[in-house]
matplotlib code that plots the C-alpha trace (Angstrom):
import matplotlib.pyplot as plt

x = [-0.6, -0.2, -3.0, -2.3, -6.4, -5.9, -2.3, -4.3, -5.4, -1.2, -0.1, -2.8, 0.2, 0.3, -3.4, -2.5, -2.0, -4.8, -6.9, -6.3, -7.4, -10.5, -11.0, -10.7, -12.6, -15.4, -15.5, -16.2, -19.7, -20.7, -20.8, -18.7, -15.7, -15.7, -12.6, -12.9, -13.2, -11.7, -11.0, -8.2, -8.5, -6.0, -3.3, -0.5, 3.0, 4.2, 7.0, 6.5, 9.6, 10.3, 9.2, 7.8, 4.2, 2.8, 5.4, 3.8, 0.4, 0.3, 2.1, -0.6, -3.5, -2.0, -1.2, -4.8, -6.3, -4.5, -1.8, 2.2, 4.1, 7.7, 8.8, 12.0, 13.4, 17.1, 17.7, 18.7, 14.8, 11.8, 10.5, 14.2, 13.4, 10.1, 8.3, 10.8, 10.5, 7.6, 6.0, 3.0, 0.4, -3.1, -5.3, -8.1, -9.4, -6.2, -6.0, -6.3, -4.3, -0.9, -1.6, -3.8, -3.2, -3.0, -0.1, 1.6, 1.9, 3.3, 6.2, 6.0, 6.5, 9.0, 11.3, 11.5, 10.2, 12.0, 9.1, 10.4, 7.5, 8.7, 11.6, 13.2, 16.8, 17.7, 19.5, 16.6, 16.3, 19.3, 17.4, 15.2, 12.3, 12.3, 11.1, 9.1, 7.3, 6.4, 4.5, 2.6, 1.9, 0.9, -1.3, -3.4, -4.1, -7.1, -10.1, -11.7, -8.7, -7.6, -11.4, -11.4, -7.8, -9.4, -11.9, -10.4, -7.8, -10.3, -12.2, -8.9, -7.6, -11.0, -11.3, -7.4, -8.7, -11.4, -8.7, -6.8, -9.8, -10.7, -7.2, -7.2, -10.4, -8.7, -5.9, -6.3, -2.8, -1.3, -1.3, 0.5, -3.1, -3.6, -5.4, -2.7, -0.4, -3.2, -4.5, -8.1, -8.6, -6.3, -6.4, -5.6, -4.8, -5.8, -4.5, -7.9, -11.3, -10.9, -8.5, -11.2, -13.4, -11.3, -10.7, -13.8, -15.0, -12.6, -13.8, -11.9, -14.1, -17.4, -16.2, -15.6, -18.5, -20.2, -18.7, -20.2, -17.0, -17.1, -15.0, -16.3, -15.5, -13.9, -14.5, -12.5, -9.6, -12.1, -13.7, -10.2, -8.6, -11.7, -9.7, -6.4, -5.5, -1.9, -2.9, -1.1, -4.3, -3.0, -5.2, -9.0, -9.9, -9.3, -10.9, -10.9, -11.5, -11.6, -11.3, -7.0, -4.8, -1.2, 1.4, 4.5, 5.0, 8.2, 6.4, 3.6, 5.9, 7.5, 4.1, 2.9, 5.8, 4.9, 1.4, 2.8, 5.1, 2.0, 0.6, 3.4, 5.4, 9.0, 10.9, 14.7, 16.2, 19.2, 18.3, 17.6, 16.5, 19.1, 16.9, 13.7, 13.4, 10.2, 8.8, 5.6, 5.3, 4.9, 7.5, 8.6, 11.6, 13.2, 17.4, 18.2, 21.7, 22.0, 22.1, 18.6, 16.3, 12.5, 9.8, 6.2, 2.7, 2.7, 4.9, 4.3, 7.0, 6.3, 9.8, 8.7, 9.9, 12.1, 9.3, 8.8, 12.6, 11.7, 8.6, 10.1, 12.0, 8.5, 7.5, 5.1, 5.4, 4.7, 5.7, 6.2, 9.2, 9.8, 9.7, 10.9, 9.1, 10.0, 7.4, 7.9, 7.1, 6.6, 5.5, 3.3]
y = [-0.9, -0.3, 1.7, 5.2, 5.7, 6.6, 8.6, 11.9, 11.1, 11.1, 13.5, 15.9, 17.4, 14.0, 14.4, 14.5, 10.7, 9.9, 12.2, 10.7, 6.5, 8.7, 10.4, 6.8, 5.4, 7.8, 7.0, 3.5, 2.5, -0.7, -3.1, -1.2, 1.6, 5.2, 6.8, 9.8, 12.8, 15.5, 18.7, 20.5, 23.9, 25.7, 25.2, 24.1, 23.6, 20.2, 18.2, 14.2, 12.8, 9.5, 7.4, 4.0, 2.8, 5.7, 7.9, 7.9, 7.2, 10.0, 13.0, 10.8, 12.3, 15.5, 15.9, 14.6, 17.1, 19.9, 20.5, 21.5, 18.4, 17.5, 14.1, 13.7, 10.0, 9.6, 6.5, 6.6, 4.9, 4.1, 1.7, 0.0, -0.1, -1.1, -1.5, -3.6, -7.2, -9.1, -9.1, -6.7, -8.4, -6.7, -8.2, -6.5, -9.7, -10.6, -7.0, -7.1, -4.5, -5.8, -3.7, -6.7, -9.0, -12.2, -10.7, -9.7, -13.4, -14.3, -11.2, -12.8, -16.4, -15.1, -13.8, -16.1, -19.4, -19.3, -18.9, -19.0, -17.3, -14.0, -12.8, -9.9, -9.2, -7.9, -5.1, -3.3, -3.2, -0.7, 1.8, 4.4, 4.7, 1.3, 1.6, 4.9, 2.5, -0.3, 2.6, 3.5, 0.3, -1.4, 1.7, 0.7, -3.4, -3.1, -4.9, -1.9, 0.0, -3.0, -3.9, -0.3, 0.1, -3.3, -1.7, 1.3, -1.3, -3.2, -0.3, 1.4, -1.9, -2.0, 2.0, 1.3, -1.8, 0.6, 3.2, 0.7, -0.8, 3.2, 3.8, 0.4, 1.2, 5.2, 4.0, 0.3, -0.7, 1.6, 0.1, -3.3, -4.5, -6.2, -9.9, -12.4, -10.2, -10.0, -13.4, -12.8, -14.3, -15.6, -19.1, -19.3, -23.6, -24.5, -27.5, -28.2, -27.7, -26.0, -23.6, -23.4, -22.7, -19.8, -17.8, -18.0, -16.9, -13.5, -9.5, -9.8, -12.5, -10.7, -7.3, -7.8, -9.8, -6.8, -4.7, -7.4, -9.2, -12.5, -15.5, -18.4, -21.5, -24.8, -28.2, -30.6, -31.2, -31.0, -27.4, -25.8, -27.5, -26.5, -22.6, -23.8, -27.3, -27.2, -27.4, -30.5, -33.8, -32.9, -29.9, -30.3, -26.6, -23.0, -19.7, -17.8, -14.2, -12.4, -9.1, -10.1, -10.1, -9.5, -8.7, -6.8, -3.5, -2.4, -2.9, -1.4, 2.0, 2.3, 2.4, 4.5, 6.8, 6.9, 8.0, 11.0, 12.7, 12.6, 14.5, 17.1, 15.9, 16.6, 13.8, 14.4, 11.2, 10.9, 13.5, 13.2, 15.8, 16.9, 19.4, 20.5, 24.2, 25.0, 27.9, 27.9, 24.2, 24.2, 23.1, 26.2, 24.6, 21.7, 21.7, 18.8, 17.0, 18.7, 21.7, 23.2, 24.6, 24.4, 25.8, 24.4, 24.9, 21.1, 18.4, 14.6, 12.4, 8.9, 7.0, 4.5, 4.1, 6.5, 9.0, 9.5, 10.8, 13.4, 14.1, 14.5, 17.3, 19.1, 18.8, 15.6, 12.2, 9.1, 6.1, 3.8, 1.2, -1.1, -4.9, -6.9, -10.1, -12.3, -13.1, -16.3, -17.0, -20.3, -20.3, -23.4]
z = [8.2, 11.9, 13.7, 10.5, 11.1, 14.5, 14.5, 14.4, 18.4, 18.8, 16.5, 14.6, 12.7, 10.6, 9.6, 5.8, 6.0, 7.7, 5.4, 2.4, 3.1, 4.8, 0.9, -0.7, 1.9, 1.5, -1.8, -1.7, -2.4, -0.9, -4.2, -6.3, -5.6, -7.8, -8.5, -7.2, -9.4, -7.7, -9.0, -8.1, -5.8, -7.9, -10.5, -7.8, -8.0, -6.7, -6.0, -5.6, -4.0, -5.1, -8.2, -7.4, -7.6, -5.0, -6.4, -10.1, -8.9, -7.0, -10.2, -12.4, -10.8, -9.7, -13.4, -14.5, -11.8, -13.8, -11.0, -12.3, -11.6, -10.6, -9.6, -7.8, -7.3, -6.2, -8.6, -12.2, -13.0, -12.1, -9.7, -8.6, -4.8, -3.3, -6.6, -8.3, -10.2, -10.2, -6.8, -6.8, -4.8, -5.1, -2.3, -0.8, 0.0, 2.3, 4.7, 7.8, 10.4, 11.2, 14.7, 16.4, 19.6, 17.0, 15.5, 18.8, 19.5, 16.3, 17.7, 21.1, 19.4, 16.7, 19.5, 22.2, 20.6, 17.2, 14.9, 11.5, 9.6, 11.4, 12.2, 13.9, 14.0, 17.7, 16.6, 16.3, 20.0, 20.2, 17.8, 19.2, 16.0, 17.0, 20.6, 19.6, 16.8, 19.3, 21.8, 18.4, 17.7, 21.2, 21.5, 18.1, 19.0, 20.7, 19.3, 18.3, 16.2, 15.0, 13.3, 12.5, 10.4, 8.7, 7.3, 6.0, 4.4, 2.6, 1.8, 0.4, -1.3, -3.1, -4.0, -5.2, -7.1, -9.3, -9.8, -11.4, -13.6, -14.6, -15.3, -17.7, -19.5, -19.7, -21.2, -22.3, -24.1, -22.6, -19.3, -18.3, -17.1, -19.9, -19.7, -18.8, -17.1, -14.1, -11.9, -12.0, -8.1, -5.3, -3.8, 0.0, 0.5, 4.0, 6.4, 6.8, 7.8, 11.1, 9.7, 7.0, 9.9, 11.4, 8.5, 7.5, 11.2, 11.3, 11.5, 8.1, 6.5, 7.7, 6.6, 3.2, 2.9, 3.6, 1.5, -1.5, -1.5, 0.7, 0.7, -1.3, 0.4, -0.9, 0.6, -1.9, -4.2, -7.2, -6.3, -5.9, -9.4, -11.2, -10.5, -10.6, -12.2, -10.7, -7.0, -5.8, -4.6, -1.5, -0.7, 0.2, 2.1, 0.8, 0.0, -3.1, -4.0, -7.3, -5.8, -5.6, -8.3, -8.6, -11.1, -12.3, -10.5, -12.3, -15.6, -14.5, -13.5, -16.4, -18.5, -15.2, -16.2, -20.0, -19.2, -16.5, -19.2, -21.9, -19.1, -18.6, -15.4, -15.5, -14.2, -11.9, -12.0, -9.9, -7.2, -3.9, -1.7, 0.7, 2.7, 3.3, 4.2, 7.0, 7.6, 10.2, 9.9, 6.1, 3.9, 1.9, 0.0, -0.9, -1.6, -3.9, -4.2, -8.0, -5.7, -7.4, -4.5, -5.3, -3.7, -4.8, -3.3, -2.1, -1.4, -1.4, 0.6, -1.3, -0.2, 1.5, 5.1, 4.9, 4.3, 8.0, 8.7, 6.0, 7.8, 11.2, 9.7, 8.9, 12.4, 11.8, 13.4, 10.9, 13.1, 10.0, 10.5, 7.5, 7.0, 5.0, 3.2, 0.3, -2.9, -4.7, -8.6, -9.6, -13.6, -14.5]

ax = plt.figure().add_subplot(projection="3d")
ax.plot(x, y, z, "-o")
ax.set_aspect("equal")
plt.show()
């Protein structure tokens, strides 16, 4: 989210992050995204640390590619951190870089004037990530990288979006995608029609109207419950998108899971990795906390924020620091 497309004029030696939403991006095609179909260079060995939703995304197509696959997660299951309970949110419609001026006054305002939609504890000022983050981050909100990291969101959210719909018609039943588990289209309420006015007015709006996806506006109580009947009279403005859905990411990792051993990964539940061994700049090993040392072709750090520690270790900078939100479910 904040400023990854341009970390390589920092730090080159994090390029593997940037390379991959530059793959997906790639192969987005205006009107409709393609999963890639990309064969693999050689039969590799390779280790996926940690087991949530990029976790098991990420052994599923290693694995369909034809590569050896081990996932290592330090819980006794899938999907019990990040990807847990029913909070997936799957908005390509609703991206937008989080590095931007507009949301360095919601930090200003959150700080010094109280602003209850953001928060940040001031503890954090006594941590050094912290302070090493903010340079990353100040450095990526000008207008430019800021319209730039929102594209390659939408375009990524989109490409992810077809993944998902190739994976459902792949494996149909197999999948928790199936009708009724999934929104088919997200409704934002408005306050009214000048905030109608400047959403509709963003880099965000016109973007993804140009990628064949723009907002479709609504101007009265009647237009917005024709899509969703329980909409309190109150609302007259908001947009709606059916590129966004959402839905339940722990289920979704378990049948995620299911569809990875049919495809010969090996699962190490319980183990975290204690060590990584470098040689050259190249991670040559990995000592685990059952006291096993691997050494694959290829590792993929998929834990979250705590991905970039591991990295450090490696020799590459990911300046990642985590927040926290909340997700609300009200059944009607």
């Amino acid at each position: 989210f904040f400023g990854m497309s341009r970390i390589t004029k920092y730090g080159p030696r994090v390029l593997c992050l940037t390379t991959a939403a530059a793959a997906a991006t790639t192969a987005y095609n205006s009107q409709a995204a393609v999963a890639a179909k990309a064969e693999p260079k050689a039969n590799q060995s390779i280790v996926v640390v940690g087991a949530g939703v990029v976790g098991l995304a990420s052994a599923y197509y290693l694995s369909r590619a034809g590569h050896r696959v081990v996932c290592i997660e330090a819980k006794d299951d899938v999907g019990l951190v990040a990807s847990y309970r029913n909070g997936a949110a799957f908005c390509p419609a609703m991206l937008t870089s989080w590095a931007s001026l507009s949301q360095c006054k919601v930090g200003v305002r959150a700080l010094f004037f109280g602003d209850k939609k953001f928060q940040v504890e001031w503890n954090l000022f006594t941590d050094p990530k912290f302070w090493w983050w903010g340079i990353y981050y100040t450095l990526s909100c000008t207008p430019s990288i800021s319209r730039s990291n929102t594209d390659t969101l939408q375009r990524l959210g989109l490409m992810s979006k077809a993944c998902m719909a190739e994976m459902k018609s792949r494996h149909g039943g197999k999948l928790a995608t199936h009708e009724g588990m999934y929104s088919t289209g997200l409704i934002n309420v408005l306050d009214g029609a000048d905030h109608l006015k400047q959403i509709t007015s963003t880099f965000q709006a016109d973007n993804l109207a140009a990628l064949g996806h723009p907002f479709r506006h609504l101007e009265s109580n009647k237009d917005i419950r024709e899509l969703e009947s329980a909409v309190s009279s109150k609302w007259q403005y908001a947009t709606f998108n059916d590129t966004d859905t959402n839905g339940d990411a722990r289920v979704f990792c378990n049948d995620l899971m299911d569809l990875c051993k049919k495809q010969g990964v090996e699962f190490r539940f319980g183990t975290s990795v204690d060590n990584l061994v470098v040689a050259d700049g190249t991670i040559s090993a990995l000592k685990t906390s059952k006291g096993d040392v691997l050494s694959p072709d290829s590792v993929v750090l998929a834990t979250g924020d705590s991905s970039s520690s591991m990295a450090r270790i490696a020799g590459a900078f990911a300046p990642v620091y985590p927040v926290k939100g909340y997700v609300i479910e009200a059944r009607t």
